[in-house]
PyMOL CGO cylinders between C-alpha atoms (Angstrom):
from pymol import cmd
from pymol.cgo import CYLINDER

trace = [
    CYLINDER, 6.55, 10.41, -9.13, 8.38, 10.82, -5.50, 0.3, 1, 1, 1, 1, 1, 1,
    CYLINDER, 8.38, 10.82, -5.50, 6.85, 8.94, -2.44, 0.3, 1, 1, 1, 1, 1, 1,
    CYLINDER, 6.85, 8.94, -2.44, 7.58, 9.84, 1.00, 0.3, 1, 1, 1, 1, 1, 1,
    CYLINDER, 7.58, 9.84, 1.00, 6.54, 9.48, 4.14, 0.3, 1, 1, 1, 1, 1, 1,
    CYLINDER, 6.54, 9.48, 4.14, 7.36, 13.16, 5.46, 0.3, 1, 1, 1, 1, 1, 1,
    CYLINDER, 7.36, 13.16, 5.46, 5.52, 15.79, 5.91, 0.3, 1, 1, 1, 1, 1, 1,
    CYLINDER, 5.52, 15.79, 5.91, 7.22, 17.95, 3.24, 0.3, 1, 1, 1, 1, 1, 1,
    CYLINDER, 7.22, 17.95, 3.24, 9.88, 18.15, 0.84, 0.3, 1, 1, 1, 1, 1, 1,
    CYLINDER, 9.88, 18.15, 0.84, 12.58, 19.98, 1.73, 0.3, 1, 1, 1, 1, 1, 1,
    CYLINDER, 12.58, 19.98, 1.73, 13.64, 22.87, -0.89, 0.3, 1, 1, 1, 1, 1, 1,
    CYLINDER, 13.64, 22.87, -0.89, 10.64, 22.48, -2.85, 0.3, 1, 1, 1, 1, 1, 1,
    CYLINDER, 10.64, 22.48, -2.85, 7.50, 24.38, -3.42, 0.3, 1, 1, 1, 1, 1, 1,
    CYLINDER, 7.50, 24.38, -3.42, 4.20, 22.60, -4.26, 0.3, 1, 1, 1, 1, 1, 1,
    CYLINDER, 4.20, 22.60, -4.26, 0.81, 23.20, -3.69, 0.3, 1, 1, 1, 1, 1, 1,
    CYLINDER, 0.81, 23.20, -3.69, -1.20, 20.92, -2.46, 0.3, 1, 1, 1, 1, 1, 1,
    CYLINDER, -1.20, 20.92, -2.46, -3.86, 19.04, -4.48, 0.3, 1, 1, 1, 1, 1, 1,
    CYLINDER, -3.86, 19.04, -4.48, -5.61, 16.41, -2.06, 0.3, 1, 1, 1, 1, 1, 1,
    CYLINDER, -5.61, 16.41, -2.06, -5.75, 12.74, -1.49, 0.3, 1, 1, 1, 1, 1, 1,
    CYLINDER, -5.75, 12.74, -1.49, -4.62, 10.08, -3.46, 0.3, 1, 1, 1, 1, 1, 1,
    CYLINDER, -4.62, 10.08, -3.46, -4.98, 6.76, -2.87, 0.3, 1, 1, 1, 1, 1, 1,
    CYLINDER, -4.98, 6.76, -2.87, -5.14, 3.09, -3.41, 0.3, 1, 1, 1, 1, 1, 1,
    CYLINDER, -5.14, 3.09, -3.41, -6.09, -0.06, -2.40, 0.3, 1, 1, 1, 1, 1, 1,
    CYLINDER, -6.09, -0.06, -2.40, -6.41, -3.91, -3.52, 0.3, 1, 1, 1, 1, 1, 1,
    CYLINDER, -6.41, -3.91, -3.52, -8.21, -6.45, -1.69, 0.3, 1, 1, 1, 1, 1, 1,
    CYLINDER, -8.21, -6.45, -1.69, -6.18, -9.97, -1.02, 0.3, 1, 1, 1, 1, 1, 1,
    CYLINDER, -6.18, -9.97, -1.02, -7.66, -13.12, -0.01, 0.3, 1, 1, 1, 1, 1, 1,
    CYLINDER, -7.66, -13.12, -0.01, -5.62, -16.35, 0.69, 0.3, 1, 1, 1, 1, 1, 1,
    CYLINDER, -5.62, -16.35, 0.69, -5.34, -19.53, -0.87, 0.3, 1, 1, 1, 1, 1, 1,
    CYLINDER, -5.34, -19.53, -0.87, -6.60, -22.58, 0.97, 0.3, 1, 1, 1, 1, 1, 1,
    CYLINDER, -6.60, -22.58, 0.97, -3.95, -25.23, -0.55, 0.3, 1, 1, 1, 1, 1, 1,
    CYLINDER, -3.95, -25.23, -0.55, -1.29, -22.63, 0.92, 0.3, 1, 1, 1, 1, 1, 1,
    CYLINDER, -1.29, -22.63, 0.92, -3.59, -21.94, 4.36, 0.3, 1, 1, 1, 1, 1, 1,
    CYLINDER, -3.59, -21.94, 4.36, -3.32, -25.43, 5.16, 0.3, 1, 1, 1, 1, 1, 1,
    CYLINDER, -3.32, -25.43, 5.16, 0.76, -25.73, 4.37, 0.3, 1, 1, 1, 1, 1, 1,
    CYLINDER, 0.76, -25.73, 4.37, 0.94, -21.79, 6.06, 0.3, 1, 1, 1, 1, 1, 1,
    CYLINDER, 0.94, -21.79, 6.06, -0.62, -23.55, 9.01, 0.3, 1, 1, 1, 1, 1, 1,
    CYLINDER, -0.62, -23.55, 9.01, 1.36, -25.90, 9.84, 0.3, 1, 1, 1, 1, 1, 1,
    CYLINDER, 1.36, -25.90, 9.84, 4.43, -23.94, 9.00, 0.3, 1, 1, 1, 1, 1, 1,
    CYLINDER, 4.43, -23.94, 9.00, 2.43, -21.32, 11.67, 0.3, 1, 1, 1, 1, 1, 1,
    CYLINDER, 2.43, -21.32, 11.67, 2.33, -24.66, 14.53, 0.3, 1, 1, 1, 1, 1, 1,
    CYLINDER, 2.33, -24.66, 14.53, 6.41, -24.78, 14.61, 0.3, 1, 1, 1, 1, 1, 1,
    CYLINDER, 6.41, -24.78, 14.61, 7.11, -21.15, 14.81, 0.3, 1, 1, 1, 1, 1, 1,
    CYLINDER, 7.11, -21.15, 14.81, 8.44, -20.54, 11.04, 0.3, 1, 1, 1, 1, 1, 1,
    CYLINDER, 8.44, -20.54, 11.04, 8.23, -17.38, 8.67, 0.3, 1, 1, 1, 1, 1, 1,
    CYLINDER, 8.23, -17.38, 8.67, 4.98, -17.75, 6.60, 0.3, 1, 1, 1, 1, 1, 1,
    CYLINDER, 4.98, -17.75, 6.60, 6.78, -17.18, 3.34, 0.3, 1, 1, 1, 1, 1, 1,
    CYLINDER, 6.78, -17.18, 3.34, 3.52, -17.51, 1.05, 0.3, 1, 1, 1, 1, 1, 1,
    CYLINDER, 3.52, -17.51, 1.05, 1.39, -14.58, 2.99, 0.3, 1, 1, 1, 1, 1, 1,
    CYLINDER, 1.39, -14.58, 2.99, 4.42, -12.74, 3.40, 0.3, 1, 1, 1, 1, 1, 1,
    CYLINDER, 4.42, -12.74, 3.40, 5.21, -12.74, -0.42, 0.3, 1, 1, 1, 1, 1, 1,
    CYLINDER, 5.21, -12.74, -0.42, 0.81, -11.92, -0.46, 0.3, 1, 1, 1, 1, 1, 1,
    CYLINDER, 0.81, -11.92, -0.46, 1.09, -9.05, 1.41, 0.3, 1, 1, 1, 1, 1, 1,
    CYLINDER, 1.09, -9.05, 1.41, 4.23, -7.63, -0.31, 0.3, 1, 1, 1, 1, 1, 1,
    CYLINDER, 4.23, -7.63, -0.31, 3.26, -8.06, -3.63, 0.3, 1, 1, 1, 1, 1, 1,
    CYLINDER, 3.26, -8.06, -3.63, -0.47, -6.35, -2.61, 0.3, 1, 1, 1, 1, 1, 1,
    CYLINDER, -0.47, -6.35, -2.61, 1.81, -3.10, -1.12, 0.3, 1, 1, 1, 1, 1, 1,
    CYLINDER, 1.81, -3.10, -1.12, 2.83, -3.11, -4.19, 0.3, 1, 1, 1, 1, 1, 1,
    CYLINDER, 2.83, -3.11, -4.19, 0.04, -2.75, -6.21, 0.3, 1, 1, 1, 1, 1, 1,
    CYLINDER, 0.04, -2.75, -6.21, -1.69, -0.11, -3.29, 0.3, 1, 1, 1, 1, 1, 1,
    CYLINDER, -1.69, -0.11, -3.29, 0.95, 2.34, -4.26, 0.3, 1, 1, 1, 1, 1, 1,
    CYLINDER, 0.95, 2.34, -4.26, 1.34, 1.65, -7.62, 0.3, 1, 1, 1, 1, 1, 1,
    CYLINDER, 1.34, 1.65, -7.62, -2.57, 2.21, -7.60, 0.3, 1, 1, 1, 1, 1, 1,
    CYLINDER, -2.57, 2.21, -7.60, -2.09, 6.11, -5.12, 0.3, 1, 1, 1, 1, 1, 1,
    CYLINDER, -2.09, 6.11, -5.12, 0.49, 6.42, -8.13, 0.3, 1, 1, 1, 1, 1, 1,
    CYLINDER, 0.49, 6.42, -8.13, -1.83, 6.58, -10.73, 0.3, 1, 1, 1, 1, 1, 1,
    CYLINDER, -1.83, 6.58, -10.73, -4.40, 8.26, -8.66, 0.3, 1, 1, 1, 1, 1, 1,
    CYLINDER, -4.40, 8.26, -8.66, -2.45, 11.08, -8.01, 0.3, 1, 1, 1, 1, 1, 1,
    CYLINDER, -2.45, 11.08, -8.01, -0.86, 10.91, -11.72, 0.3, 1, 1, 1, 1, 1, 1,
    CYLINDER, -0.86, 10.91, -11.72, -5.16, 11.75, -12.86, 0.3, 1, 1, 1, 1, 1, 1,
    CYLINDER, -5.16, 11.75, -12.86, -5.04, 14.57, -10.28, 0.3, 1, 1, 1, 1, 1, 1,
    CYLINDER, -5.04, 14.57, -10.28, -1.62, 16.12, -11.99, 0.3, 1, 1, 1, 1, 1, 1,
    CYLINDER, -1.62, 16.12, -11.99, 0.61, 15.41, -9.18, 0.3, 1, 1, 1, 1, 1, 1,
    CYLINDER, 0.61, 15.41, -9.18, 4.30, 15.20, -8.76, 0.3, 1, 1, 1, 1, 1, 1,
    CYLINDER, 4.30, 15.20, -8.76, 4.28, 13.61, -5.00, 0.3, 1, 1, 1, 1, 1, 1,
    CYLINDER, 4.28, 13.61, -5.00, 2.79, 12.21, -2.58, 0.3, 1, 1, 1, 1, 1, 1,
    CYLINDER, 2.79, 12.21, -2.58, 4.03, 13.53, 0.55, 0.3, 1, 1, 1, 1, 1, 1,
    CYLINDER, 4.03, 13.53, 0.55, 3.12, 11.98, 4.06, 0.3, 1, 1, 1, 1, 1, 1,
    CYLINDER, 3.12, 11.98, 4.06, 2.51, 8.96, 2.50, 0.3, 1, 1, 1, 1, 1, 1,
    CYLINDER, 2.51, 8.96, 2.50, 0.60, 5.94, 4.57, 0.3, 1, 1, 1, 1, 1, 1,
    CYLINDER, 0.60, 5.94, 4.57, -0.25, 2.02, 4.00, 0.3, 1, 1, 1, 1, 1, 1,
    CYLINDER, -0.25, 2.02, 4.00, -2.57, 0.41, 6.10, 0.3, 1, 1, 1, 1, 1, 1,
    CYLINDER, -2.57, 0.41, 6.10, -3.99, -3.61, 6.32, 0.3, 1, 1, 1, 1, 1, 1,
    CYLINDER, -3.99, -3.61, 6.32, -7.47, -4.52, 7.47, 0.3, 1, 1, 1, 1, 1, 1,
    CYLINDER, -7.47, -4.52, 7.47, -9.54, -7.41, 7.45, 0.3, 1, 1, 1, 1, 1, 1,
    CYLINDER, -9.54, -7.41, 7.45, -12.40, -6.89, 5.12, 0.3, 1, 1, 1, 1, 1, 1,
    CYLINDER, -12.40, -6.89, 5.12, -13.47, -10.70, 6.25, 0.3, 1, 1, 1, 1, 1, 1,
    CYLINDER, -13.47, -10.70, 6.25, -11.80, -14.10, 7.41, 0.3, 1, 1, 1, 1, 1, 1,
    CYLINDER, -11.80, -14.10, 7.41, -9.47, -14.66, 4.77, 0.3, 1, 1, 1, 1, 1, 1,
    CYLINDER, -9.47, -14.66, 4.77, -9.36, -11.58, 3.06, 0.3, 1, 1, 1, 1, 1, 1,
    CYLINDER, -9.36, -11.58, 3.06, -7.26, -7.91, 3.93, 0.3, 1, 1, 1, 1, 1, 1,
    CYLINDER, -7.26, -7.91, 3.93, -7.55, -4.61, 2.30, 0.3, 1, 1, 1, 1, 1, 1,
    CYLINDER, -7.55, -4.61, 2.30, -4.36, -2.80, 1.66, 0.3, 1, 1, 1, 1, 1, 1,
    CYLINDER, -4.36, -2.80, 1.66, -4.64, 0.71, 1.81, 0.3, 1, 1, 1, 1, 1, 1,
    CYLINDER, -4.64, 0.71, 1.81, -2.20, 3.48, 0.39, 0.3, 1, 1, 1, 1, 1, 1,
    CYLINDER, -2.20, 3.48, 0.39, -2.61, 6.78, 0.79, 0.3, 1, 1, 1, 1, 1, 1,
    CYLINDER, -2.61, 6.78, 0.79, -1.11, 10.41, 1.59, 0.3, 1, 1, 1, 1, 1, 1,
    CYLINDER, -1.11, 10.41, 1.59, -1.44, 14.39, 0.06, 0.3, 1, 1, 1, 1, 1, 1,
    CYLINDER, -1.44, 14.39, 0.06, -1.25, 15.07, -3.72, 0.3, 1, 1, 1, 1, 1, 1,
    CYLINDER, -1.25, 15.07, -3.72, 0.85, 18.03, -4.11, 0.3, 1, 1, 1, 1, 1, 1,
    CYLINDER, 0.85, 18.03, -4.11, 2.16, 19.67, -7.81, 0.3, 1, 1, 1, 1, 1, 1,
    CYLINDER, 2.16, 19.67, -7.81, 5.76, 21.37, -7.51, 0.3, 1, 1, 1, 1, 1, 1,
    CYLINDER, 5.76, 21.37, -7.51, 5.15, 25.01, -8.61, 0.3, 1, 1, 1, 1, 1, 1,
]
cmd.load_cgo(trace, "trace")
């Protein structure tokens, strides 16, 4: 399966299929909240949400993967991740872009 962010792939035909996507829902832990915030107070790298929010990415895209996989893709062209807060604590990861099967 090929993921990219541009809008085509050059020297290939495809037809498009339609959205795939993915998305997992994080929320933090409060023994590492309380050792993220003081780490937060003297200006460091929060190392534990970082290694949250990478590993979620992750799954988002391995999750548009498999979505587009159902659909009988072989890319995902213009591909997208977005975060949002679903609620204090907790982000959604989002992956998305266009389906297409090479023809």
């Amino acid at each position: 399966m090929i993921f990219t962010t541009a809008n085509e792939i050059p020297g290939r035909n495809y037809e498009i299929i339609g959205l795939a996507m993915g998305n997992t829902i994080q929320t933090r832990n409060i023994g590492r909240d309380i050792t993220q915030g003081l780490r937060s107070v003297v200006g460091k790298e929060l190392v534990a949400y970082n290694e949250m929010l990478t590993k979620a990415r992750e799954i988002a895209v391995e999750r548009m993967g498999q979505d587009a996989m159902a659909k009988g893709a072989d890319a995902v062209i213009a591909m997208r991740i977005t975060t949002s807060m679903v609620m204090a604590g907790a982000a959604e990861i989002l992956a998305y872009g266009t389906a297409v099967r090479f023809v």
